[in-house]
Structures are given as structure tokens and as C-alpha cells.
N, C-alpha and C positions, 0 to 999 in steps of 0.2 A: 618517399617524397609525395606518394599520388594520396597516401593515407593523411600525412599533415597537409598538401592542399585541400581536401575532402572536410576537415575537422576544422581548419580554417573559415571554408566558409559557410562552415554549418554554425559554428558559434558566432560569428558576424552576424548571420540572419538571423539568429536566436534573438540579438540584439536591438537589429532592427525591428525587432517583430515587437520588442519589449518597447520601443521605443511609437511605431503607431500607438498600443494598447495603451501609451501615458496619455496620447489624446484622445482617446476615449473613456479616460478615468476621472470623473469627476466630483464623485462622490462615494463614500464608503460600501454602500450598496455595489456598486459599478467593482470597485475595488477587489469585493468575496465574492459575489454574486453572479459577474456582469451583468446586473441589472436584468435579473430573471429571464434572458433573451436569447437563451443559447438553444441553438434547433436539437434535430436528434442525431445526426450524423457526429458533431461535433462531440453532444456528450456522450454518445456509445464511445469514441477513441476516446475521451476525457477520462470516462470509468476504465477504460480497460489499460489506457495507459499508467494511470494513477496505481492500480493493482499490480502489475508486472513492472518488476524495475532489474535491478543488479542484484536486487536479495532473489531473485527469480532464475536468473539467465547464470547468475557465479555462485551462489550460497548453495541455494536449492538443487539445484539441475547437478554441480557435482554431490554434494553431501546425500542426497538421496537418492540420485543415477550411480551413484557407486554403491549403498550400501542397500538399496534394493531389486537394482535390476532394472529388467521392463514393469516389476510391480510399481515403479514409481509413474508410471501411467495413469494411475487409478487414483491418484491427488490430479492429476491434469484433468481430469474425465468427470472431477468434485468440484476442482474450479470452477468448468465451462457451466455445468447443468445445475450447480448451487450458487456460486459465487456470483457468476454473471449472469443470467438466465433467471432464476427463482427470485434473484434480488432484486431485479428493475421489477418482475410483474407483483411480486409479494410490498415491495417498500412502494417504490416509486410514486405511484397517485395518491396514495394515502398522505406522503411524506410532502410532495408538491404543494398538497390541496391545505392538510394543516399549517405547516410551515409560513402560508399564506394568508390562513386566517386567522395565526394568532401574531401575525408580522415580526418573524423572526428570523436571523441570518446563520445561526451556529448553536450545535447541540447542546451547550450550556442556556443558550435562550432560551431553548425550545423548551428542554427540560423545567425550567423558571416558568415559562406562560404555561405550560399544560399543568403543572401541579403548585405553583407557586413554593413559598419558602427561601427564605431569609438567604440561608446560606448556599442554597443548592448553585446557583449556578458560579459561585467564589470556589466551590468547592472540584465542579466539575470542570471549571478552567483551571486548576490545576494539576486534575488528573491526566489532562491531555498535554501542557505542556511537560510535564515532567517524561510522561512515561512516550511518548511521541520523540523523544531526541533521540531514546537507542534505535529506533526503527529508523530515522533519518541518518543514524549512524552509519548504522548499516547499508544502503544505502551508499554510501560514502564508500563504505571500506570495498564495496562491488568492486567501482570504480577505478578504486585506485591498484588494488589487484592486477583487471586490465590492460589499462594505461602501460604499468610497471613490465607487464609480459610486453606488450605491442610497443609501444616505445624503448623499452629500454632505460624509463623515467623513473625517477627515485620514487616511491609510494609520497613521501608527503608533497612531493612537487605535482603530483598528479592531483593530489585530494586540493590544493589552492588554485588548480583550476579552475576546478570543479564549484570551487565554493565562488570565485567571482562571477562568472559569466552565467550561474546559475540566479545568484543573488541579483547584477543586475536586471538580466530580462523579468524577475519576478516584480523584482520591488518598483521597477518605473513601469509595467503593465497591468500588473496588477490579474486574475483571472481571467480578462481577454485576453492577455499575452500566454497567460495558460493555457486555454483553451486551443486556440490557433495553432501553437505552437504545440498542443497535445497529438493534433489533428495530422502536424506535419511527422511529427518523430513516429505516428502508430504507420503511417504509412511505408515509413524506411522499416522501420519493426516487423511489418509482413512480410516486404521483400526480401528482409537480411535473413529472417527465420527462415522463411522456404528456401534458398540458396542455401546457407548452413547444411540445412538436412539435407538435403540433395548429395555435396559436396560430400560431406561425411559420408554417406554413405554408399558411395561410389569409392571412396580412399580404404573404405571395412570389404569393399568384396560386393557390393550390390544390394536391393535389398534382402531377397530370399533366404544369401549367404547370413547374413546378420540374424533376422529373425531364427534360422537353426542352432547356430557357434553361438550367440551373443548369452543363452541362458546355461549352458555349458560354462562359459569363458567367468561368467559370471560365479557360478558355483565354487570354481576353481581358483577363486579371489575370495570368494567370499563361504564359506565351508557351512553347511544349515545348521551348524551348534552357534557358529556366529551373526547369522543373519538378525536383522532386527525383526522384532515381536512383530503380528499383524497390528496389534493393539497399537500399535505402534504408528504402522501405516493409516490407522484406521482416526486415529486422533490426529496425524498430517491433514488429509483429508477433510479432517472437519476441522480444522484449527486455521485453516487457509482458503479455507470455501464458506463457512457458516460466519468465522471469524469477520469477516467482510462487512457482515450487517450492522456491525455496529461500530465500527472507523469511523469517527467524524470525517475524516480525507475522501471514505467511499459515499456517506451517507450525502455530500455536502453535492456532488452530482446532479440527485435527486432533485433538490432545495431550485436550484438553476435553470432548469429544461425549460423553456419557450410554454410549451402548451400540450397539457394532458392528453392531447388527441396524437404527441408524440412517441409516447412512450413504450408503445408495441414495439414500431419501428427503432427505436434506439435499443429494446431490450433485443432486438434478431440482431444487428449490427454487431452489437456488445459482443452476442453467443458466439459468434463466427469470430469475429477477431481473437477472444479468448481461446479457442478452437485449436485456431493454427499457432499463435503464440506459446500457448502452453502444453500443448504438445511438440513444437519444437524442444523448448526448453529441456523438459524431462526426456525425451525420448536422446537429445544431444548426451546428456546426465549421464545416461546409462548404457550410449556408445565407447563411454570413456571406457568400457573394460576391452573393449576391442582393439585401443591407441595404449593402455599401458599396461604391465605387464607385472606390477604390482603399484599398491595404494603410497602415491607421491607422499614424503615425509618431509617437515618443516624445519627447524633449526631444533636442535633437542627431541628428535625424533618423533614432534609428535604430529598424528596425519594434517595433511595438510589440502583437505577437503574445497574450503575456497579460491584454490591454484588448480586443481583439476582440468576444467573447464578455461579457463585463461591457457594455459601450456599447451591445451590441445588443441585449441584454433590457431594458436602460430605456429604449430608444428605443423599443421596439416591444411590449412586453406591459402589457396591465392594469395598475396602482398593485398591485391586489388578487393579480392572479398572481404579480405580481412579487413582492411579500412571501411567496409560497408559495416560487416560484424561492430565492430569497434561503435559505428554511429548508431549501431541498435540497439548497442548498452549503454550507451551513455543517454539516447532518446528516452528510452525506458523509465532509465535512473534519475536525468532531470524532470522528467513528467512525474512521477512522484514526488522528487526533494521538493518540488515545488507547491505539489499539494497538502504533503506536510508541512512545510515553513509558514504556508498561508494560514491552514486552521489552527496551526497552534502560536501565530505569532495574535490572528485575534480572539484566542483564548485571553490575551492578554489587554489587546486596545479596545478589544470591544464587549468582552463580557467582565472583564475584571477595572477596569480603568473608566471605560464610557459607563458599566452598568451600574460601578458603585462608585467608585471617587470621584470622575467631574460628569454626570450625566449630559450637563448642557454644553461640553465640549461642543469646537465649531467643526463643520465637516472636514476643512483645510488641517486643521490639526489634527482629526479624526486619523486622515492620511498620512499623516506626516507620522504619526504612531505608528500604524502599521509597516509604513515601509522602513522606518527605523527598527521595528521589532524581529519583522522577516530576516536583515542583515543580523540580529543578533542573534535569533534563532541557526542560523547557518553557521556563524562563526564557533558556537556552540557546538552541535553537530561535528565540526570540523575536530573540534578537539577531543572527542569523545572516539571518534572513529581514527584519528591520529595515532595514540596512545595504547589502538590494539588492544580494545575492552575485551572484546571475543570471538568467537567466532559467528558468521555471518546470521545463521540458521538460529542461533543459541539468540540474539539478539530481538532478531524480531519476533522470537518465541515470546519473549519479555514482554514487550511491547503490545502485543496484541491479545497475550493473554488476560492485560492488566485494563488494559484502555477497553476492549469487549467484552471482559467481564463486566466492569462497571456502567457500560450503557447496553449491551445489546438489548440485554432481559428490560429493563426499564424503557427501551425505545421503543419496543415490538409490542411491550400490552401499553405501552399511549397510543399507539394509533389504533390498536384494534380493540381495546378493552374499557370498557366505562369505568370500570368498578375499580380500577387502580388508584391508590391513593400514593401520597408523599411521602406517608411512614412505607408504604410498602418498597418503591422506588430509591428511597434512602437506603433503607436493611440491603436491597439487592444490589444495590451500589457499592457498599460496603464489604458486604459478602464476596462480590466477584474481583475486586480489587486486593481484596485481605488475600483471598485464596490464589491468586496470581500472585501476588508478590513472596507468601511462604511456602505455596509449593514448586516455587520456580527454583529456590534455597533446598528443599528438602529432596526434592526426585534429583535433583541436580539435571546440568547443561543436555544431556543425551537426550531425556525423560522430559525436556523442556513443552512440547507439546499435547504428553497427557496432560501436566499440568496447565496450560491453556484451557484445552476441549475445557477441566474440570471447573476453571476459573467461570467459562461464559456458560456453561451448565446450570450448574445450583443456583445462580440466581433467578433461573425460568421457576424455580418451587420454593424460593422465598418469597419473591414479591407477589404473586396471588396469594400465598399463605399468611403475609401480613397484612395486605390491604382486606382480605377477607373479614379480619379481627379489628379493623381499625373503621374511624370515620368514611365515610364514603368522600366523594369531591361532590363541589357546591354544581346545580345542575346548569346555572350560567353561565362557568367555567366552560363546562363540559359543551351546551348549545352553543360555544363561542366555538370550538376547538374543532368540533363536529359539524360544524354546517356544511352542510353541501356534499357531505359523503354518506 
């Protein structure tokens, strides 16, 4: 009963929060952006919450806490000091400062004013909706996993949840309701994490007991002919910490901050809350070998990697924590659906519809696009994650291999390189997207994150290698794009 008053009036306040943020939305800027005005407090949890969702706390935390141990640490420790830390100081001012001088809201823009070309930003607005729905899937499917363990709720009864009370507070707030509402779920996200670990591991024997048995216990689940390759671990790592840099969802953070004299302080905020959260997460992952006694199996035996983690917090935590637990995946999970729904519904209203079919669209319809796109972008989602595409890990491998193959290499030599052309930016767009989509087929679902690493790889040595061969960019372009940095 204390877990459905809790969830109750967490999703009421979600609502209400949705409901300030419509009067503060005025205009489509205000909408993605909130009108470039957000301090640093807000978007260090913005980023961090956006990064860590239900593919973090249910996908990740059992699928790689059971098949590698405490070495699944060492993506938590890639996270904090790549993901979050290296990206605010490496992207951040660069991204702020351009973003602003070529007056642009989304990485399909950006891409368009930095290198011009006809098709580029039709092109890149559909790399991101398409390949952005299985990560929002997923996502989804966290969710509904834990609902299912914690209530006792059918999975699709959970995942229509999920999809209203997510859908309104986005679509009438708009990125202040983001925001805010980011700011509130990172803080239940602290507190649930550090209780979680605590709990658990007082329920395992302490810590010191854990740290001796837990790599033992591990062994004996998991036998070193069977363990996963490091290559392995080593493309998690970087498939989930480099991968970052080129997420329109993570990049769009950047775009939003208040003022360049914040971004120090948002990048230490960011590092810390990644910290604790993502060492909760994995270190929870790889207590699992201490709560079960072999690897939980699914309907047809086959493992059942996404239940893990759900099974083992209702078996072993409080009724009372566990309804914190519960609001820290679902906190997590909405601060993301939300950041994906938003960039990739204005993949649609504002780089494919405003930029090429009705430019002079009015701003009131501008909005009315978007918030109708976001519902659709969810309801989507919904069905994709319903349907039991795949497995949680497997999915967002898809997603991020495809979506950062095709911008990261192209977004990192725009800001820091002159000499980058269109042809070069096209080829490595092409490249990172071609090789995400056939080596996600060819290595198959296990192997899903070499092929990632490989996808956002090769195109850092296609595009200097083409633009090197091709036209330069015109140098007005460039004095336009460049000032002030």
C-alpha cells in the first residue's frame, strides 16, 4: 500500500510539474531548448539522468553483473570519467558557443548550418527517429519488467503506464518540465542507489564478506571457458561512455546551459552523480551471484538476464525501500523516455517539416507539432517494447551503435576541425550507420557492442580522409561557426 501511495504521488507531481512548464512554453525554442536558460545544477542531473534510465539499473546491471562479476565495474569507472566528466569539458563550450552562433536547436540543424547540403539534415532526421525508438524501447521494456516483479502487474498494464503519465508531463511542459522534473527524480536516484547498496549488502554478509565469496561465487556460475572476452568488456566500456558523445538526447544538454561560465561546475555535479549511480547499478548487477544460485531462465529456457535485478530487489529489500527502489527506476527511465521522445519527435517538427515543407510555419502550430509528435513517438515505443523485440542490452546496442556511428565522428571534427567538409561528414555518416546496422546482423545480439565500438570508430578515419581529398568549406561559413572560440 505505502509503494502505490509513493508512486501515486510521484506521477501526480510529474504532472503537475508538466502542467507549470505549459506556462512557461511559449514558443518552440522554450519547447527543446527552454530557451537556453537552464543553470548548472539542473543540467548536470539533466545529463545524468537522461544517461542512466532502466536500460542501466534492469538491462545492464543484471546482463553484465552476472556475466562478468565485479569486472563490470570498469564500464561504471568509463561511464563516470568518459561519459560524464570528459564530455561536459571536451563538447560542452564548444557545442554551447557554436550552436549559438549558427542559431541552431538540433543535431540535424547543426549539421545543415556547419556544412550546408541539400539533404543532410532530411537525412539525419531520420537516422535519429528511426534508430532512437529501440533505445526508447528499451527503456520501456526496464520498466515494465519491474512494475511486473513489484506489483504483481501484467507487463503491458505497466508499460500503459508508463506511456501516459510519461507522455503528458512531456508533451504539455515541454523541456522545462524536463528539466525540473529531471532535477527531482536524480535526487530520489541518489538516495534509492545508496540504500539499495547498503541493504544488499548487509542481506550478502557485509561488505568485506562480499568482496572475498562474491569472486569465488562468481566463478562457480560462471566457469573462465565461459566468461565473456575482455574485448568484450572493453567495447562495453567504450560503447556506453564514448557512445554518449554523439546522442542527440546527450549532445542537446550542452545546446541549453545558461552560460559558459557554468559548465565546470555542471561537469563536477554530472561526475559525482554518475559516481554513485553507476556504481550502484553494476556493483547491485554483480551482487546477483550472491542472491541466486544459478542464472534465472525464461519461458523456453532461455536466460533471463532482464529479470535478475527486478527478482532480487523484491526478494530481499523492505516493502518500504522497495517502493523508493521502484521510484528510482522509473525516475531514471522517465528522464530519459523523455529526452528521447523530445529529440526525436523534433527530428520531425522541426528539422524535417519546419526545415523543409512549411518553413513559415506559425510558432503556435510549430507546438502543436511537437506535442502531437512526442505522443506519437511514445505510442510507438510502446509497441515496439510490448511485442518483446529483445533483449534489453541487445537493443540499445542497436541504437547507439547506429545513431553514434553516424554523428559522433562528424560532430567532434565540426567543432574542433576547419578543414572538415560535407563530402567528408556524408561518407562518415554513411560509414558509421552502414556498419551499425550490418554488424549488429553479422556478430549477432551477444557481440552487439563490438559492433557498436566498430560502427562510431571508422568513421573518426573516414571523414579526415575524405575531406582531406575534397573541397575545403567556404571561410564565411567557417568565420560564422567559429567566432568567439
Amino acid at each position: 500500500m505505502f509503494a502505490v501511495i509513493l508512486l501515486v504521488v510521484f506521477l501526480a507531481s510529474m504532472i503537475g510539474i508538466g502542467l507549470w512548464g505549459m506556462k512557461k512554453t511559449t514558443t518552440l525554442g522554450d519547447f527543446f531548448l527552454g530557451g537556453r536558460t537552464i543553470g548548472p545544477w539542473i543540467s548536470a542531473f539533466a545529463y545524468g539522468t537522461t544517461y542512466f534510465s532502466a536500460v542501466l539499473f534492469i538491462g545492464f546491471a543484471g546482463k553484465l553483473g552476472w556475466g562478468f562479476g565485479l569486472n563490470a565495474l570498469w564500464v561504471a569507472a568509463g561511464n563516470v570519467l568518459f561519459g560524464a566528466l570528459l564530455a561536459w569539458l571536451v563538447l560542452a563550450k564548444r557545442t554551447r558557443r557554436m550552436t549559438q552562433n549558427l542559431d541552431c536547436m538540433t543535431m540535424p540543424e547543426f549539421l545543415y548550418e556547419r556544412f550546408g547540403g541539400k539533404y543532410l539534415k532530411i537525412v539525419s532526421a531520420v537516422i535519429i527517429f528511426v534508430f532512437l525508438l529501440p533505445y526508447s524501447a528499451s527503456v520501456f521494456k526496464g520498466l515494465g519488467y519491474l512494475f511486473e516483479a513489484a506489483f504483481h502487474m501484467p507487463y503491458e498494464y505497466a508499460l500503459l503506464i508508463m506511456i501516459a503519465i510519461t507522455g503528458i508531463y512531456l508533451i504539455l511542459g515541454g523541456y522545462f518540465a524536463i528539466t525540473l522534473t529531471d532535477f527531482i527524480q536524480g535526487l530520489i536516484m541518489l538516495v534509492g542507489s545508496c540504500a539499495m547498496v547498503a541493504i544488499l549488502v548487509q542481506k550478502a554478509g557485509g561488505f568485506s564478506d562480499v568482496l572475498n565469496t562474491l569472486p569465488l561465487v562468481y566463478t562457480g556460475h560462471v566457469p573462465p571457458d565461459r566468461q565473456p572476452s575482455m574485448w568484450l568488456l572493453a567495447a562495453l566500456v567504450f560503447m556506453t561512455s564514448f557512445g554518449a558523445w554523439g546522442m542527440p538526447q546527450m549532445i542537446q544538454k550542452f545546446y541549453a546551459i545558461k552560460d559558459e561560465s557554468m559548465i565546470l561546475k555542471a561537469a563536477i555535479i554530472t561526475t559525482l552523480f554518475s559516481f554513485v549511480i553507476s556504481f550502484a547499478a553494476y556493483f547491485t548487477g554483480a551482487l546477483s551471484h550472491m542472491f541466486y544460485s544459478s542464472l534465472p531462465l525464461a519461458a523456453g529456457g532461455k536466460p533471463a538476464f532482464d529479470q535478475i535485478v527486478p527478482g532480487m530487489l523484491v526478494a530481499h529489500l523492505p516493502s518500504m525501500l522497495m517502493a523508493v527502489i521502484l521510484l528510482l527506476v522509473l525516475s531514471a527511465s522517465m528522464s530519459t523516455l523523455s529526452s528521447l521522445v523530445l529529440v526525436s519527435a523534433s527530428a520531425v517538427a522541426i528539422d524535417l517539416y519546419k526545415g523543409h515543407v512549411n518553413p513559415l510555419i506559425s510558432k503556435e502550430n510549430s507546438l502543436i507539432m511537437m506535442r502531437f509528435l512526442s505522443g506519437v513517438f511514445v505510442v510507438i515505443s510502446y509497441f515496439i517494447a510490448r511485442y518483446d523485440f529483445a533483449f534489453i542490452v541487445t537493443l540499445m546496442s542497436l541504437s547507439w551503435g547506429c545513431v553514434a556511428g553516424a554523428f559522433m565522428a562528424p560532430f567532434i571534427f565540426a567543432l574542433y576541425w576547419k578543414r572538415t567538409t560535407l563530402i567528408g561528414v556524408k561518407a562518415g555518416m554513411a560509414t558509421g550507420l552502414t556498419l551499425g546496422v550490418v554488424l549488429f546482423f553479422v556478430l549477432g545480439g551477444n557481440n552487439s557492442p563490438i559492433a557498436s565500438s566498430i560502427a562510431i570508430l571508422v568513421p573518426f578515419i573516414v571523414v579526415p580522409a575524405v575531406s582531406l581529398v575534397t573541397k575545403p568549406p567556404s571561410g564565411k561559413l567557417l568565420d560564422k561557426a567559429f567566432a568567439g572560440i
